[in-house]
Structures are given as structure tokens and as C-alpha cells.
C-alpha positions, 0 to 999 in steps of 0.5 A, a space after each residue: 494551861 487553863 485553871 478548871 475550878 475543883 468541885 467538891 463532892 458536896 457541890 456535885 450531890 448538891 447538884 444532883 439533888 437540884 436536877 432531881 427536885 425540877 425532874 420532878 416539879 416538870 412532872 407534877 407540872 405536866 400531870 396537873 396540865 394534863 389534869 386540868 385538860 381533862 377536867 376542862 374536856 369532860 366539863 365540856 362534853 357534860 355541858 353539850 350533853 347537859 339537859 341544860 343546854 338542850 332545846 326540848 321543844 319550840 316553846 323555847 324558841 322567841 319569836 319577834 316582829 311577827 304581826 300576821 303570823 302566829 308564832 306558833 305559826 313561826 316555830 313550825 316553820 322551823 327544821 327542828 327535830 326535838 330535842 336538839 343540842 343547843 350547839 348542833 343548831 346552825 342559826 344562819 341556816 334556819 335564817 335562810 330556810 325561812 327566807 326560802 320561800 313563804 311568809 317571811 321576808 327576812 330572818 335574824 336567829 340567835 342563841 341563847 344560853 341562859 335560859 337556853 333557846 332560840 331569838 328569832 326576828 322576823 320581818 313579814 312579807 305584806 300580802 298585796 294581792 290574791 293570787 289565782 292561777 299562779 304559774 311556777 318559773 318551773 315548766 314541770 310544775 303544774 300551774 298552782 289552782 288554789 288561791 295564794 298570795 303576793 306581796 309587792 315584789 311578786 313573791 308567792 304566799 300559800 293562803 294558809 301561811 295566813 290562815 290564823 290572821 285576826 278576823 280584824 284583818 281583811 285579805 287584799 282587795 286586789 285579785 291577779 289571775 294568771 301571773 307567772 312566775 317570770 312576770 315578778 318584775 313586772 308585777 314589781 312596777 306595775 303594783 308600783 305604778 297602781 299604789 302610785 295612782 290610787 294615792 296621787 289621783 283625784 277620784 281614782 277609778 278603783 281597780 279590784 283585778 288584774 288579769 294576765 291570762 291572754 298573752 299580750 293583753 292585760 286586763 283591769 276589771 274596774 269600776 267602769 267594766 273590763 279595760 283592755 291595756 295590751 301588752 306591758 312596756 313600761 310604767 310610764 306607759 301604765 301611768 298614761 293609760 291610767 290616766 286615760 282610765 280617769 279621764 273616762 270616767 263620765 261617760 259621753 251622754 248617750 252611752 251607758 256602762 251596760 253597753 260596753 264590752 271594754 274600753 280599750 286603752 292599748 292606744 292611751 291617746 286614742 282610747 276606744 270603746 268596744 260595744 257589745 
């Protein structure tokens, strides 16, 4: 038979005293837990809606890398309704509205709590061209009449994302007309190709327009009158054209600038003049 160790009385209150001191020291632990939870979520709540952390107007928005633009340009950009909580305002969102179109090429936005507000960095499309009679991607749209912008990827500017440029800045030299909105590849290479013959050419003839409003046949208006290049095919195609272009430059003796009505250079290799 098994010997089972005899407990006093003593031992069995000592006991009980024990149980009850950790009943209580668990439910002054809880109570503090719970107190600390508390404290923490109503801190919490009082810093969102603490005027401290609230973005009252856009003069608390920095903005950097603008060069063309204002910043107050910038921050009007912005999809903010004032004031807003620091915490309902969703960066990567903003970012992507300005990229969405317009002026800005790429946006970072950043918060920041001390003093709080809004970093925005910027990187600015360089308007290239002005663009005339530009016609949307959207067959319901109404062809864009007013005088707009593009850059060297083809993306279309409205003129008066610029309107606060330094009179020290000259809007672009070069005009387009008629470009639609799925001619932004071409564009892309044909900019490409210009830039590329008016820095590499000896005596480049200077070109001041592009016209694409004939289906077909894409017009420069240069310095030695209209000149007729046809449909696009490629840029190398451009670049032979080009230098055709060049190579014209002095006219056969007995010919004046007067007389033509364009040169024709949709045969690069066999350029033609069109007599009025």
C-alpha cells in the first residue's frame, strides 16, 4: 500500500492563501493590460484626429524638381479636399493621378509627420512641339482645336499647364498639325530622327513644321518651302529623305525658291521639284 504524505491544516491554508494572492495579481495583470489597450487606442485616435496631424491647406505640400511648372501649379494638380488626415492620404494614388496625363512625367509622394504634410518629387515632361489640331485615341472625342503641347514621346500637354512659364522660356520652334493620338510611336521616331539630323548635319536645312493632316503624305514646311516626304515607314527612310533635303539646298541655276510649289522627296533617290 502506498504511503501518501499527511498535510496539516497549516499547509492547506498556506495554500489557499497562495491560489487566492496569484487569483489576484492575474486580475490586476489583466486589468492593467486591458488599461494599457485602452490608453494606447484613444492616444491613437487623438493623434489622427489631432489638428497636429492634419494637412490644412496645400501650402503644406513641398514640392520638388519642378523647373516649367509653379508649385502652386503642382499642388493644384492634387485631388486633395482640405483639410484631410494625414492618414486618409493615399500617396501612391496621388502619384498616379498626376502621371495620368498632363505635365508631369513621373511623381514620387511621401509623407511626413514632423511638421506634417505632403514631399512631392516631380520629373516634368519637355514640351518639344506645339501641337495644332491634335486628334484623341477616342473616336468620340471631338478633335482638340486650341493649341496644346508634346513632348518627345508624343504625350499631349494642355497649353495652359504652362501658362506660368518664365518670359526667359520660349515655347517650342517646332509646330505639328494634325497628329493623332495613335501616331505617338511614330512621332516618338520621327522627333528622334529630327533631333538627330539637326545635331549631326552640316548646315542643317531648319525645319519649323510638321504636318500630318493628309493621310499619306507628311509634310515639313522648311526653309526652302513645303516638302513632300509621303507616307512614314521607318526612321531610316526619314534619314535618307533628310539628307536628300540637305543636299538641296542650292538650287540648279535658273531655279528659284519662288517657283516651287514643293519639293517631293517620297522617292529619296530620285528627288523632284513641283513647279507652280
Amino acid at each position: 500500500m502506498a504511503n501518501f504524505p499527511i498535510v496539516s491544516p497549516s499547509d492547506l491554508s498556506e495554500r489557499r492563501r497562495q491560489r487566492r494572492r496569484q487569483r489576484r495579481l492575474r486580475a490586476i495583470q489583466a486589468f492593467w493590460r486591458f488599461f494599457v489597450v485602452v490608453a494606447l487606442t484613444g492616444g491613437s485616435i487623438w493623434l489622427i484626429k489631432s489638428p497636429l496631424w492634419i494637412v490644412q491647406s496645400a501650402e503644406q505640400i513641398d514640392v520638388e524638381g519642378n523647373e516649367l511648372l509653379s508649385a502652386e501649379r503642382v499642388r493644384s494638380l492634387l485631388p486633395i479636399r482640405y483639410p484631410k488626415p494625414l492618414w486618409a492620404i493615399q500617396p501612391d494614388t496621388l502619384a498616379q493621378h498626376l502621371e495620368a496625363g498632363g505635365p508631369i512625367a513621373q511623381a514620387t509622394i511621401t509623407r511626413h509627420l514632423l511638421p506634417p504634410g505632403l514631399h512631392v518629387q516631380i520629373q516634368e515632361r519637355r514640351p518639344v512641339a506645339i501641337a495644332q489640331s491634335y486628334q484623341p485615341l477616342d473616336p468620340s472625342a471631338s478633335t482638340i482645336s486650341q493649341s496644346g503641347l508634346l513632348d518627345a514621346t508624343g504625350a499631349w500637354i494642355p497649353l495652359e499647364d504652362y501658362s506660368r512659364l518664365s518670359s526667359s522660356m520660349e515655347l517650342p520652334k517646332l509646330t505639328v498639325l494634325g497628329m493623332r493620338e495613335s501616331d505617338r510611336e511614330q512621332w516618338e521616331a520621327i522627333y528622334a530622327e529630327l533631333q538627330h539630323f539637326q545635331s549631326t548635319a552640316q548646315h542643317p536645312v531648319q525645319i519649323s513644321e510638321l504636318d500630318w493632316q493628309q493621310p499619306g503624305n507628311l509634310i515639313l514646311k522648311t526653309e526652302l518651302g513645303a516638302v513632300h516626304l509621303g507616307l512614314y515607314r521607318s526612321s531610316e527612310r526619314l534619314a535618307a529623305q533628310l539628307q536628300a533635303l540637305n543636299q538641296m539646298r542650292n538650287l540648279p541655276e535658273g531655279f528659284e525658291a519662288t517657283q516651287i510649289e514643293y519639293i517631293d522627296l517620297q522617292r529619296p533617290e530620285y528627288p523632284s521639284l513641283q513647279m507652280r
